[in-house]
N, C-alpha and C positions, 0 to 999 in steps of 0.2 A: 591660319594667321600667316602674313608673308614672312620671310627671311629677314632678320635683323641686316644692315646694310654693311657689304664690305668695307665700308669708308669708316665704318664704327666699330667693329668687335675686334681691331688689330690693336688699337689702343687701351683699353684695359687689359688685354691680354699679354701685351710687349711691358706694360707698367709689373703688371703681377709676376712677369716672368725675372725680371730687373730686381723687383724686392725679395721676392723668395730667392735669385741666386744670393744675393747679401746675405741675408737670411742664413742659406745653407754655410755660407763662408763664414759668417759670424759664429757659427755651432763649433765647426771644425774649430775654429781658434778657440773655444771654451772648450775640447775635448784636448786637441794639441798646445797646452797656454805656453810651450817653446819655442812654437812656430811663429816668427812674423813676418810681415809683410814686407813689401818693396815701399818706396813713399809714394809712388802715385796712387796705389792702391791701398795707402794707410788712409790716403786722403779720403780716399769713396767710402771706406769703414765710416768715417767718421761722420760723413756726410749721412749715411745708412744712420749710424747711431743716434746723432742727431734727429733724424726723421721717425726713429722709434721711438725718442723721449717726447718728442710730442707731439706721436700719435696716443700712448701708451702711459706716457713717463704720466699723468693727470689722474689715473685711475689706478697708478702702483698703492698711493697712501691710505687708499679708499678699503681695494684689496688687501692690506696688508689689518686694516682694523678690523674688515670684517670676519678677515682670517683666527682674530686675537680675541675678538668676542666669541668666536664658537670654540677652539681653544680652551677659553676660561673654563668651561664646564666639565673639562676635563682636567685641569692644570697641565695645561702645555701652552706654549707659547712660540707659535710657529714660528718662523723668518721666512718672508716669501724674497728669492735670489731674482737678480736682474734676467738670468737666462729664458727666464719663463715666456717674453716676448716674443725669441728668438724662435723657441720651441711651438710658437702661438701660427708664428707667420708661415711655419716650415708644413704642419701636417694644416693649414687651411688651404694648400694647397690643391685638397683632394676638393674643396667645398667651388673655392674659383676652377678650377678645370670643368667641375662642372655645367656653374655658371658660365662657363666660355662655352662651353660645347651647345649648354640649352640658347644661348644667343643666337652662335652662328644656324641655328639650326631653326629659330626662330619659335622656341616655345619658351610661354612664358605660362604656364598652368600649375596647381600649386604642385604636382609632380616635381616637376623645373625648380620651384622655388624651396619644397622639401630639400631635394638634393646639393642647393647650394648651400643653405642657413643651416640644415643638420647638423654636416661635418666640420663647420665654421663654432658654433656651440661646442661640438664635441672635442674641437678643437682650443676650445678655451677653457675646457675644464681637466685635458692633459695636462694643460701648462699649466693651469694653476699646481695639481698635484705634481709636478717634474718641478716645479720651483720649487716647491716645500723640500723638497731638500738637496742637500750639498754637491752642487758638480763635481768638484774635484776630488770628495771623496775615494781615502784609499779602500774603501770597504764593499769589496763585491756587490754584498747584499744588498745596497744601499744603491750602487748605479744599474740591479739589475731591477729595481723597486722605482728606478727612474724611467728602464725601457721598458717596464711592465706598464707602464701609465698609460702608454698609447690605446691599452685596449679600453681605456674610457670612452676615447674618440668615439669610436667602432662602436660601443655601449650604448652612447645617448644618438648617435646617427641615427640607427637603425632604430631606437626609441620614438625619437620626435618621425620619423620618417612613418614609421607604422601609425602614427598617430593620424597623423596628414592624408593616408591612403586608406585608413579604418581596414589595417589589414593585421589583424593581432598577430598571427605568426610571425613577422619580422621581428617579434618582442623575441622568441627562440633563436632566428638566424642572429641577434645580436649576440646574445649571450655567445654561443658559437663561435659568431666574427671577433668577438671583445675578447675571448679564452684565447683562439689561435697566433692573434695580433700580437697579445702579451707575449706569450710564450716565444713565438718567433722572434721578437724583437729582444728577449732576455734572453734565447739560445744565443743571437749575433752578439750581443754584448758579450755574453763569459768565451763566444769562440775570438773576438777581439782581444778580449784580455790575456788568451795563450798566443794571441798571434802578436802581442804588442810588448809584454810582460809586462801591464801595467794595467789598472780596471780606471784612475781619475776622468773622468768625460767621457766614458768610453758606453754609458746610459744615451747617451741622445745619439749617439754613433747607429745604436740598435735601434733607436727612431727614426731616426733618417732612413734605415736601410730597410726599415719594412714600406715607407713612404715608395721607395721606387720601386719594390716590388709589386706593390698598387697599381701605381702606373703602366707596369711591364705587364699584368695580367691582362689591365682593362684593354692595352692594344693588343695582347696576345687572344682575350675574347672575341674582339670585333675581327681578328685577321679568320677566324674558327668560323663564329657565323656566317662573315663574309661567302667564305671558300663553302661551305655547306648548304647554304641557303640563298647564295646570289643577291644575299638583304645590300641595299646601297646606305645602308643608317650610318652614319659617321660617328655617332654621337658618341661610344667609347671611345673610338680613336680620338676625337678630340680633348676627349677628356683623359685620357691617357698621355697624349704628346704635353696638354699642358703642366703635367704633376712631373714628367721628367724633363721640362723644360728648364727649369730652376736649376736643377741639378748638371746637366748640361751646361748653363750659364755656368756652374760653379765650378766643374771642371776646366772651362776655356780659362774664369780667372786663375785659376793653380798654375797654369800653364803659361798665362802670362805673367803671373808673378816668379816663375821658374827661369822664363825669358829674361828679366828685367834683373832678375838678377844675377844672370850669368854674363847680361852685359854692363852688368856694373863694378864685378869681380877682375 
């Protein structure tokens, strides 16, 4: 099948790269809620927020009842939190990188299409559980029950993907993937919280930082092949550049909102 066309795959890719930096900058402010911004960049939030209430904002009331009917069975009465979004757009990252990577590269097999809608799923069912409870919480347990969620992602990935491939073993690698994800992601939270003295938001802190270690591995894979095998396959790399490209975006803005306020002081 030929190569998707340069003139096409820079456009969703520059779009997805734009909303995941928001994305990541919007987590940081639910983790730091002391932190604000300069006004030109209060403006983009908002414009960002905006564009997540309605993509997103239609399907919170939906969510939230059918959270409250399953719930009832148990008598609890969840509250699903605005953050969930945030947390939605930041680990679907892993799912469009890939999608970028299967475009420029020109497949579209259900391999291709496994790897993109997988992690996009798995990604919607972290953030539902990272909504269910309280960001700001002062309660360790409680933000390291929020960086543990991620290994749902990892869970159903690797779930629907083995399905798609009729390769049962990936049901084991998930399990695997989904234990190491949590963990990881709960060890960076409680080492945040000695390095911060504070645990409030400090759960999606340890999402985010397993998110770019994902990305750090998958170009750290492709550089190994590469150098080993002479393979010319780009396809982790690109799928790696795209999952730290958000984050990237996110640090330029800290930097320019560091700027804007040093020239405004």
């Amino acid at each position: 099948m030929p190569k998707a066309s340069s003139h096409f795959w820079w456009l969703p890719t520059s779009l997805s790269i734009v909303v995941s930096t928001l994305g990541i900058v919007a987590l940081a402010r639910h983790a730091f809620v002391t932190w604000s911004l300069s006004a030109p960049l209060e403006l983009a939030m908002a414009a960002y927020n905006a564009t997540m209430q309605l993509l997103f904002g239609w399907a919170h009331p939906y969510l939230q009842a059918a959270l409250t009917w399953v719930g009832s069975f148990i008598g609890w009465r969840p509250a699903l939190y605005p953050h969930w979004k945030d947390v939605f757009v930041v680990i679907s990252l892993i799912g469009v990188g890939a999608g970028r990577a299967s475009w420029r590269k020109g497949d579209f097999d259900t391999e291709a299409f496994a790897l993109t809608v997988a992690p996009i799923l798995g990604a919607a069912v972290t953030a539902l559980g990272a909504g269910l409870l309280p960001l700001q919480s002062p309660d360790l347990i409680t933000q390291l029950l929020i960086a543990a969620s991620l290994g749902l992602a990892f869970l159903l990935f690797l779930a629907v993907f083995s399905v798609a491939e009729s390769e049962v073993a990936l049901l084991g690698w998930g399990l695997i993937w989904a234990s190491g994800a949590s963990a990881l992601a709960a060890l960076t939270t409680w080492l945040l919280s000695l390095l911060f003295g504070h645990v409030g938001g400090l759960g999606l802190a340890g999402i985010a930082s397993v998110v770019v270690l994902v990305g750090l591995f998958l170009i750290g894979d492709h550089m190994v092949e590469s150098w080993s095998t002479g393979s010319n396959d780009k396809f982790g790399l690109w799928w790696g550049l795209t999952i730290l490209g958000g984050f990237v975006g996110a640090a330029f803005v800290f930097a320019v909102d560091a700027g804007l306020k040093l020239l405004g002081a």
